[in-house]
C-alpha positions as CSV (number, residue, x, y, z in Angstrom):
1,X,0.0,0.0,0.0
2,X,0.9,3.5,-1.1
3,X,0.2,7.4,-0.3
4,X,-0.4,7.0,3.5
5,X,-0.9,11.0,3.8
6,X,-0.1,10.8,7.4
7,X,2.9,8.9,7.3
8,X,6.1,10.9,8.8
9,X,9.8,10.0,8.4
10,X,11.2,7.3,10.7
11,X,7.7,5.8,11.4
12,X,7.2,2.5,10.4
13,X,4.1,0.7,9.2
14,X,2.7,-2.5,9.9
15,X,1.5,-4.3,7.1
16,X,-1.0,-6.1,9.1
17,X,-2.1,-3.4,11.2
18,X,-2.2,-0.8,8.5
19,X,-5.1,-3.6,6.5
20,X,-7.1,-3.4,9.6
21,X,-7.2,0.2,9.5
22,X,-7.8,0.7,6.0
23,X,-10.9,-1.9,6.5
24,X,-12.7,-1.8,3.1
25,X,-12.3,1.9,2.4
26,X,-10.8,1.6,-0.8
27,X,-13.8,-0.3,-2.1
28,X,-16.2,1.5,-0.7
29,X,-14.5,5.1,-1.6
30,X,-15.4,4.0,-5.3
31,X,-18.9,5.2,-5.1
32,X,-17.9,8.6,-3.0
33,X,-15.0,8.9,-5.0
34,X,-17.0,11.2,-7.6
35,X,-18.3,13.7,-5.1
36,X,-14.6,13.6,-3.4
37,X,-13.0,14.9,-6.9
38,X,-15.9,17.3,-7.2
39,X,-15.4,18.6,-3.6
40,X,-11.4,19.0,-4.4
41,X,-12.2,21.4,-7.8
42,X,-13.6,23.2,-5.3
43,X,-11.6,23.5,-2.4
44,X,-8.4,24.2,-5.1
45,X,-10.6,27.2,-6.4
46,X,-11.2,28.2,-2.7
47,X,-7.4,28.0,-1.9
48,X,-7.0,30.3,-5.2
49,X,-9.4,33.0,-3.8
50,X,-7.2,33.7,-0.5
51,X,-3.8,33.7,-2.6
52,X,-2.8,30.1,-1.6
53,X,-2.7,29.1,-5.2
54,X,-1.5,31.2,-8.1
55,X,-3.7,30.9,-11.6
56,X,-1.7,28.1,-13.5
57,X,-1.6,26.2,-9.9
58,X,-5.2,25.8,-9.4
59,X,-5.7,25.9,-13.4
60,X,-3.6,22.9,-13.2
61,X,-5.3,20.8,-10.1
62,X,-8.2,21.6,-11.7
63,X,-7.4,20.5,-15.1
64,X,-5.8,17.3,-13.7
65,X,-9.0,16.8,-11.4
66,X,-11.7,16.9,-14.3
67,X,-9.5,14.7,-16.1
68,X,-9.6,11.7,-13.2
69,X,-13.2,12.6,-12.8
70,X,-13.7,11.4,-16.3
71,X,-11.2,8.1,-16.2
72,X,-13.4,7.3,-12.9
73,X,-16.5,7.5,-14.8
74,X,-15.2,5.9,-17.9
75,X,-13.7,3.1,-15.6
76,X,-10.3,3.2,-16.5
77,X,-8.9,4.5,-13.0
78,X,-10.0,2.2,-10.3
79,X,-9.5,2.4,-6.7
80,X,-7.5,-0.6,-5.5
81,X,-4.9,-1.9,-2.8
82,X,-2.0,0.8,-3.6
83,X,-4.3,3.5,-1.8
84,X,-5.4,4.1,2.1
85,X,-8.5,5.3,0.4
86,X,-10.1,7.5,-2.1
87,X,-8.6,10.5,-0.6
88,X,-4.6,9.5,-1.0
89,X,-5.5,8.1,-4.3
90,X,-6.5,11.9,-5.6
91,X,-3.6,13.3,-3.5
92,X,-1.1,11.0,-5.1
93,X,-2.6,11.4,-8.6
94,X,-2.3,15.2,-8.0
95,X,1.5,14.8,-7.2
96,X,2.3,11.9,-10.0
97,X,1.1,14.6,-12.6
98,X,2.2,17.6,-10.8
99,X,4.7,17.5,-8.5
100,X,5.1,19.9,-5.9
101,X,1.9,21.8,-6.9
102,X,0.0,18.2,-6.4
103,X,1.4,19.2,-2.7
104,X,-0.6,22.2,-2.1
105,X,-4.4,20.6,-2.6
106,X,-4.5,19.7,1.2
107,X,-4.0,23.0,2.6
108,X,-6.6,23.7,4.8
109,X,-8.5,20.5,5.0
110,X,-8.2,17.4,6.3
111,X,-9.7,13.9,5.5
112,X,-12.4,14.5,8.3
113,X,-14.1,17.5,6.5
114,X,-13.1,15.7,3.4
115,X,-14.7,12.1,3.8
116,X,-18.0,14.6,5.2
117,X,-18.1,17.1,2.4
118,X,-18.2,13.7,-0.2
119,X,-20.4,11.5,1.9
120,X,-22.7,15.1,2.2
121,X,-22.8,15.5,-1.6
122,X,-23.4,11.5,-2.5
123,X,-26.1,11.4,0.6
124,X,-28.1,14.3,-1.3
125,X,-28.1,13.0,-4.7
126,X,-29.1,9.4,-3.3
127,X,-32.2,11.6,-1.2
128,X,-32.6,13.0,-4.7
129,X,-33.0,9.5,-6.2
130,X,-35.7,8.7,-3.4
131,X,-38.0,11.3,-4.0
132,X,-38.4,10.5,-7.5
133,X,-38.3,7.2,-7.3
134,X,-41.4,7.9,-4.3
135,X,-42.9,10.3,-6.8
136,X,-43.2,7.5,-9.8
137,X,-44.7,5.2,-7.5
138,X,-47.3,7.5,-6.4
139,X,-48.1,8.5,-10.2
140,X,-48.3,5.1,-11.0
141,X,-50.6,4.8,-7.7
142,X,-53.0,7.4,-8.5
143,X,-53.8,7.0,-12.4
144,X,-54.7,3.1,-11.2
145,X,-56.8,4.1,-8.7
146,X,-58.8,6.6,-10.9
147,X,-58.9,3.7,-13.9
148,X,-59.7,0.6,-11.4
149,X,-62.3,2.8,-8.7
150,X,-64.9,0.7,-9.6
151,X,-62.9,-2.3,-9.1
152,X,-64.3,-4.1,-6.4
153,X,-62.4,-6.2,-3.9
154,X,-62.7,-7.2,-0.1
155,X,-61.0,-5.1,2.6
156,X,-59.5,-7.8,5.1
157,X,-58.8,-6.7,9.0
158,X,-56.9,-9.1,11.1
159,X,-56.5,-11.1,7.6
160,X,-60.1,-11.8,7.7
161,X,-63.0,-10.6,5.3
162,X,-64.2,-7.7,6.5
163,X,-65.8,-5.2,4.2
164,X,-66.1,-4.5,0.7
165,X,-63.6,-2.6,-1.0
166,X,-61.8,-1.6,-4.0
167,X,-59.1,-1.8,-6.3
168,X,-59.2,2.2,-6.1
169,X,-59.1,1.8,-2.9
170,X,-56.1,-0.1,-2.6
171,X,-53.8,2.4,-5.0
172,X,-54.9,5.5,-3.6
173,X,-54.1,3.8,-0.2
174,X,-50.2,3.3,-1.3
175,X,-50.8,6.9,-3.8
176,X,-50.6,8.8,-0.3
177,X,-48.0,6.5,1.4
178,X,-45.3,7.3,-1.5
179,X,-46.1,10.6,-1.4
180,X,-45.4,10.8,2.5
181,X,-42.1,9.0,1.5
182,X,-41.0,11.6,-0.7
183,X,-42.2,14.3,1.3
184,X,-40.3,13.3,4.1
185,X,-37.5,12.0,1.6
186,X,-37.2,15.9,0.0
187,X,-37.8,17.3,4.0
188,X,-34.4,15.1,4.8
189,X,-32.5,16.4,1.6
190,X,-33.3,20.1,2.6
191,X,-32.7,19.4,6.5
192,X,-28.9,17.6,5.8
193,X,-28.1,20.2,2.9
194,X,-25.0,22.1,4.5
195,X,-21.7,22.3,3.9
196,X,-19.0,21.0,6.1
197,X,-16.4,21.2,4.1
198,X,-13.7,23.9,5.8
199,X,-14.5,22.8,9.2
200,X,-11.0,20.8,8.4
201,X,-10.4,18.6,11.5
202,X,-13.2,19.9,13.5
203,X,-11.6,23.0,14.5
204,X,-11.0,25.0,11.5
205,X,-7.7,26.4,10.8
206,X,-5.5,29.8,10.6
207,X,-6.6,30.5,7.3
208,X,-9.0,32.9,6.1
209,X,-11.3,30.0,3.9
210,X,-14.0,31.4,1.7
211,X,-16.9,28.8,3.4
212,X,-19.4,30.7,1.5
213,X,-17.5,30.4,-1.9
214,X,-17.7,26.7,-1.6
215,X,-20.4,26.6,-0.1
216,X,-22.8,27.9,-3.0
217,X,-20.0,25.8,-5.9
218,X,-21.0,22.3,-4.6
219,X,-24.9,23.2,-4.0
220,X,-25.1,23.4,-0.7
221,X,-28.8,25.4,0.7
222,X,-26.3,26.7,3.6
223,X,-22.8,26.4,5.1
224,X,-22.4,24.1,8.8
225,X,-21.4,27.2,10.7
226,X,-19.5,25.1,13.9
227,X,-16.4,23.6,12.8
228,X,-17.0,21.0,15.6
229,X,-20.8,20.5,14.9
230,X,-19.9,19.2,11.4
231,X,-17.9,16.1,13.2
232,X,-20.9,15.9,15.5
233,X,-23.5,15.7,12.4
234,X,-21.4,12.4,11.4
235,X,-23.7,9.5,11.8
236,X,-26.6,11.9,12.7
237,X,-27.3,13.3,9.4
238,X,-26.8,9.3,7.9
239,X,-29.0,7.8,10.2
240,X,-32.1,10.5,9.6
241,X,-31.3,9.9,5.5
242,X,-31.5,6.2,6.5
243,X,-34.9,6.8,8.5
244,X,-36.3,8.6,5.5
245,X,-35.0,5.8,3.2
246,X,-36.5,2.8,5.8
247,X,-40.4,4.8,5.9
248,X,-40.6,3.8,1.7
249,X,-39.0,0.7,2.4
250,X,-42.0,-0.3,4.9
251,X,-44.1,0.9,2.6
252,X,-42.8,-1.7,0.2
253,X,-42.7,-4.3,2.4
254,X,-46.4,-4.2,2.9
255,X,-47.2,-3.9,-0.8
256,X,-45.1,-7.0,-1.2
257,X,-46.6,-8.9,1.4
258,X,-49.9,-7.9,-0.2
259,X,-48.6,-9.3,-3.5
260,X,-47.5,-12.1,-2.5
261,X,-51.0,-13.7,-0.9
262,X,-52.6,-12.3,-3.4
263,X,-50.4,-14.0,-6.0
264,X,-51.1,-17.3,-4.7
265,X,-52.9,-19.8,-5.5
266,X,-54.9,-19.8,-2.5
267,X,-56.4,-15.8,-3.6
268,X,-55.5,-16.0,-7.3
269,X,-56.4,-12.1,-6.9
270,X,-53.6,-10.7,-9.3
271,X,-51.0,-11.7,-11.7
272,X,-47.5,-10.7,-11.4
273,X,-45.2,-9.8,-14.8
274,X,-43.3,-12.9,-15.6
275,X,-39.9,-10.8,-15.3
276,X,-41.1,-10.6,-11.3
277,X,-40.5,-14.3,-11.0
278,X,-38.3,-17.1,-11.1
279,X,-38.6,-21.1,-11.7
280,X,-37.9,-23.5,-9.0
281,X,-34.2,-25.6,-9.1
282,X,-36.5,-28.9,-8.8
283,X,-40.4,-28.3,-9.3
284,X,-41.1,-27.8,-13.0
285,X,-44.6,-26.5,-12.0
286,X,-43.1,-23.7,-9.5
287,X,-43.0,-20.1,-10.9
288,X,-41.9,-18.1,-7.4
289,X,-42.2,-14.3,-6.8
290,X,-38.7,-13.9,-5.6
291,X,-38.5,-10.8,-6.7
292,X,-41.3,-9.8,-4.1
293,X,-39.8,-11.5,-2.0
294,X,-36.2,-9.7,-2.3
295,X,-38.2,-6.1,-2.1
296,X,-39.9,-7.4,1.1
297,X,-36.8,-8.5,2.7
298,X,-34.8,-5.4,2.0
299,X,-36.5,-3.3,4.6
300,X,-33.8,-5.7,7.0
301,X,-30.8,-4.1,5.3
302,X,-31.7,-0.5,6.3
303,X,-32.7,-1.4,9.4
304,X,-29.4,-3.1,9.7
305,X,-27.6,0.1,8.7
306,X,-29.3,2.1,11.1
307,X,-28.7,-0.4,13.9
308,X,-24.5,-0.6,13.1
309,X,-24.5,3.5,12.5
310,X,-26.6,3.8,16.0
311,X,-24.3,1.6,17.6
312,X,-21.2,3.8,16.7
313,X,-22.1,7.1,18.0
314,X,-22.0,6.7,21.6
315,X,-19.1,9.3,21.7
316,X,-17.4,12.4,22.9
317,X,-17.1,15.4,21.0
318,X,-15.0,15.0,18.0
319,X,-13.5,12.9,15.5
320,X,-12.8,9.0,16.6
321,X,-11.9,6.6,14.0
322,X,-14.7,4.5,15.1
323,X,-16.9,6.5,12.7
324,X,-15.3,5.2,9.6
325,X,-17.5,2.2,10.6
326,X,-20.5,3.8,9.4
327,X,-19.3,4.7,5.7
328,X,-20.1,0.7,5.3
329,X,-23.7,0.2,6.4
330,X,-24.6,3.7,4.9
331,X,-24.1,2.7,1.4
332,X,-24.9,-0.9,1.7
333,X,-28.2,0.1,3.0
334,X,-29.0,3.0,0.6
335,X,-27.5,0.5,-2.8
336,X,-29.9,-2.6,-1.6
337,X,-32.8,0.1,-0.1
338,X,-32.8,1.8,-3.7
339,X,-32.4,-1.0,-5.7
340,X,-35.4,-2.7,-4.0
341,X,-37.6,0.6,-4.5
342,X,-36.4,1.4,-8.6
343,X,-38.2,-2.2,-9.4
344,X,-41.4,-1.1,-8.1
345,X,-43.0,1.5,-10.6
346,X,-42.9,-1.2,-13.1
347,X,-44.1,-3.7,-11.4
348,X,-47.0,-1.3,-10.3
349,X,-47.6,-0.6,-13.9
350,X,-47.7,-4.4,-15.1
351,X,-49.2,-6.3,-12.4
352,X,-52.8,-7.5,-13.6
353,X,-56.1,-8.2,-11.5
354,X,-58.3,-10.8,-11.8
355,X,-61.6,-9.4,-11.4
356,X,-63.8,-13.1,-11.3
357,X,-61.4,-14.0,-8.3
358,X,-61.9,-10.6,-6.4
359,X,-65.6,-10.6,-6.7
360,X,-65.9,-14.4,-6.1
361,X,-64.2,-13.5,-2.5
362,X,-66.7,-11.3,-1.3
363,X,-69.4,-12.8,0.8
364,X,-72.6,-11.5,2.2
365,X,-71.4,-11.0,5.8
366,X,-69.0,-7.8,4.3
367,X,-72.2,-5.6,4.4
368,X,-73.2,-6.1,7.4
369,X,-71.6,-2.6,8.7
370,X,-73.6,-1.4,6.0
371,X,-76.5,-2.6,6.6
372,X,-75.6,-1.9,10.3
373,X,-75.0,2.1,9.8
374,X,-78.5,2.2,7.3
375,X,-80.6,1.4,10.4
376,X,-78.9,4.2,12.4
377,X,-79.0,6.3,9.7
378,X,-82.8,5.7,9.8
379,X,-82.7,6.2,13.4
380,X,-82.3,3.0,15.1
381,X,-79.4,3.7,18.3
382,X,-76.0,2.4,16.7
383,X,-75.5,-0.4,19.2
384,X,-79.1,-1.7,18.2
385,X,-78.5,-1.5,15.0
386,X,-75.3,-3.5,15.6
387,X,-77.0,-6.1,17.1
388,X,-79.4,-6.1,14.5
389,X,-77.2,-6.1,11.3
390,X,-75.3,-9.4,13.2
391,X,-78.4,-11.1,12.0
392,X,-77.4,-13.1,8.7
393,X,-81.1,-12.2,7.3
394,X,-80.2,-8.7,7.0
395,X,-77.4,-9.2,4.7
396,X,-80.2,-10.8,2.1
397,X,-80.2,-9.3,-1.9
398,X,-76.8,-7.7,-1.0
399,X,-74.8,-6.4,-3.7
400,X,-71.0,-5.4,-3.6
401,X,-71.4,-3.0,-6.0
402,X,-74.1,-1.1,-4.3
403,X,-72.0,-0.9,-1.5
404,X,-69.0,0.7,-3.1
405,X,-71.7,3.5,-4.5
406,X,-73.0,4.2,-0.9
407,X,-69.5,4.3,0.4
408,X,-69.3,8.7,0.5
409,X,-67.1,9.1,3.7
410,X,-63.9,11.1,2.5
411,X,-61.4,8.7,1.3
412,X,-62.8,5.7,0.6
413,X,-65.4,4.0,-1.8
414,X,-66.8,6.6,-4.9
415,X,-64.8,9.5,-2.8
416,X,-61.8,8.8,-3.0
417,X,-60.2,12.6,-3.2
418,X,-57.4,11.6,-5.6
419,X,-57.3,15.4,-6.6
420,X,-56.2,16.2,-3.1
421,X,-53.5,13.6,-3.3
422,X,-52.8,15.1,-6.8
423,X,-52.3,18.5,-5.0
424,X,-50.3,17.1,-1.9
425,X,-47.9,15.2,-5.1
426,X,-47.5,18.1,-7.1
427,X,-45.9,19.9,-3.9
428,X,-43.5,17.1,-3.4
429,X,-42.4,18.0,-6.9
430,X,-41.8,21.6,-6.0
C-alpha cells in the first residue's frame, strides 16, 4: 500500500495493522470517489481565492482533477490496494502529474471535512433518487386508482373478510404513502443540505477560507457554521437519510406482502409480470415471486444500517476513528434500499387483476356494517342496529357493487379525493 498521507519520516508501518485500518475503504470510496473529486475542484478554487494558489496552480489541479473525474467515470482509474482510500489516491494522482503543486491541494483541509463534504454530496443525490423514485410510485398509484375505482375487492382486517372494498381503494391507499415517503425523503435532503467542508479537523484552521464560496460551488442550501458540529453531524445526518429511506421501504414491504398472498394460489387475486419471477431448481410446476420476496426482505438491510450507525455514536465530542465504521452500512443500505424501491413503478404498472377471483371472494357478511349504519341512519341507536345487522337475514339481496356506491365518507369507496392527493404530489415536486 501507497500514499499513507499521514505517514512521517522514521515511522514504520505494519503491514497487518495498517489492512485493519484501511478496512474496506478503498472499495467502498469507489462510489464517493465522484463527489470527493468534485469537492477538491472546489476546495483548489477556494485555496485560489485567498492567494494560496497562483492561476496556473489551481488551473492545473483543476485540469488534472476533471480529467480523473472522467477516467473514474469511464472506468479506467480504479481504486485498488496501492491507496489508504479515495482521498490518497487523488492526492497521489495530483502529485504523480504535478509534482510539488500536487502538494498544495491539502492545505486547509483534512480527511475528516473531506470524507464529510463527499459523503454530504453522494447522501443528497441518493435523497434525490428517493424522491423520485417515491414520486413515480405515487403517479403510478394514483392514475390506477382513478382507472380501477370501480374495481371491487374485499377489505381484510386481522386477515379476515371484512368489508367491501376496492381496487381504487387499494392504489390510492399506497398513492398517499409514497407521497409521505418523498415528502419526508425531500424534507431530509433540505434538513442535511449544508456544507461541512472547511471545518477541516473539527476546528477549523488559521486560514482565512471562503466557506461561502464553496459553499454555493457544490450546491449546498447553507454552510455548517461550527467547525465542531460538522464532526458531530457524522452519523446523525446518515442515520435520519436512513430513516427517510427505511419509511418507503416499509411501505414496500407491505405492498409486497400484499402481493405475494394475493399472488397465490390460494387468492388467485392478481397476476405478477413474468420478469417478477423465477422457476424453482427442482419443481417444473413452481414459478416463485422472488423478486417480491427480495423487495420485502430489504427493509432488513436499512434497518441493519441504522442499527451498526446507532451503535457507533455513543461518543465524545470530536473525531474517533470508530466512525469510519459507518461509511459501510450507509451505502450498503441505501445500494440494496434503492435497488429494492427502482423495481417497483414497473411492477406497479404491469401487475394484472383478476376481477372473477376478487368478486368471487366477497361474501354477504361484508355488508353487514352497511347494513348496520343504514338502520342508524334511519334512526335505530348504533349499538341496536349492531346487534341487528349481526343477523345473517339482514345481509339478504346484497350487492357489492351497491356498497361501493354508498360508500361517501372522504377517502374511501366513490370519494376517493385523488385530486387532493394530486395537489399534496404536485408539492412534493416543488
Amino acid at each position: 500500500m501507497s500514499g499513507l498521507l499521514w505517514q512521517k519520516p522514521g515511522v514504520k508501518v505494519d503491514q497487518r495493522i495498517q489492512t485493519f485500518l484501511a478496512g474496506e475503504d478503498v472499495v467502498l470510496d469507489r462510489e464517493l470517489l465522484p463527489f470527493d473529486i468534485q469537492a477538491s475542484i472546489v476546495h483548489a478554487e477556494a485555496l485560489a481565492r485567498i492567494g494560496m494558489l497562483d492561476g496556473d496552480e489551481v488551473a492545473a489541479l483543476v485540469r488534472e482533477l476533471r480529467t480523473l473525474a472522467e477516467e473514474v467515470e469511464a472506468g479506467r482509474f480504479v481504486l485498488d490496494a496501492r491507496f489508504e482510500d479515495g482521498h490518497s489516491a487523488i492526492e497521489a494522482r495530483l502529485i504523480e502529474r504535478l509534482g510539488d503543486v500536487g502538494k498544495k491541494i491539502h492545505a486547509g483541509r483534512s480527511r475528516n471535512d473531506q470524507v464529510l463534504v463527499a459523503s454530504r454530496l453522494w447522501l443528497k443525490d441518493r435523497l434525490l433518487r428517493l424522491v423520485a423514485v417515491c414520486r413515480e410510485c405515487a403517479e403510478v398509484a394514483l392514475a390506477r386508482a382513478e382507472a380501477e375505482a370501480g374495481v371491487v375487492m374485499p377489505g381484510y382486517t386481522h386477515l379476515q373478510r371484512a368489508v367491501v372494498s376496492s381496487a381504487g381503494m387499494w392504489w390510492a391507499a399506497w398513492a398517499e404513502a409514497f407521497i409521505d415517503d418523498g415528502r419526508r425523503a425531500g424534507d431530509t435532503r433540505d434538513w442535511l443540505d449544508a456544507n461541512p467542508l472547511g471545518s477541516a479537523a473539527g476546528y477549523g484552521v488559521n486560514l482565512p477560507l471562503d466557506r461561502d464560496y464553496s459553499t454555493h460551488a457544490l450546491g449546498f442550501a447553507r454552510m455548517q457554521v461550527a467547525a465542531t458540529y460538522a464532526q458531530l453531524s457524522r452519523g446523525k445526518y446518515e442515520l435520519a437519510a436512513l430513516e427517510a429511506l427505511a419509511s418507503a421501504l416499509s411501505d414496500l414491504r407491505r405492498l409486497a406482502w400484499d402481493l405475494s398472498l394475493y399472488a397465490s394460489a390460494e387468492f388467485g387475486f392478481v397476476q405478477l409480470p413474468a420478469e417478477y419471477s423465477t422457476g424453482s431448481s427442482l419443481m417444473p410446476n413452481k414459478r416463485n415471486p422472488d423478486v417480491i420476496e427480495l423487495m420485502r426482505a430489504s427493509y432488513a438491510k436499512v434497518a441493519a444500517a441504522r442499527c451498526e450507525i446507532e451503535s457507533l455514536l455513543s461518543l465524545p465530542s470530536g473525531y474517533h476513528r470508530d466512525l469510519q465504521f459507518s461509511k459501510g452500512p450507509l451505502l450498503r443500505g441505501f445500494g440494496q434500499g434503492l435497488a429494492a424501491l427502482e423495481l417497483l413503478p414497473d411492477l406497479m404498472r404491469n401487475l394484472e387483476w383478476n376481477p372473477v377471483r376478487l368478486r368471487a371472494a366477497l361474501e354477504p357478511s361484508m355488508q353487514a356494517t352497511d347494513r348496520a349504519l343504514d338502520l342508524a341512519r334511519a334512526g335505530l341507536p348504533f349499538r341496536e342496529a349492531y346487534q341487528r345487522a349481526a343477523d345473517p337475514a339482514e345481509w339478504l339481496g346484497s350487492d357489492p357493487d351497491a356498497s361501493l356506491a354508498a360508500r361517501v365518507s372522504p377517502g374511501s369507496g366513490v370519494a376517493l379525493g385523488l385530486d387532493r392527493l394530486r395537489q399534496r404530489l404536485a408539492d412534493v415536486r416543488s
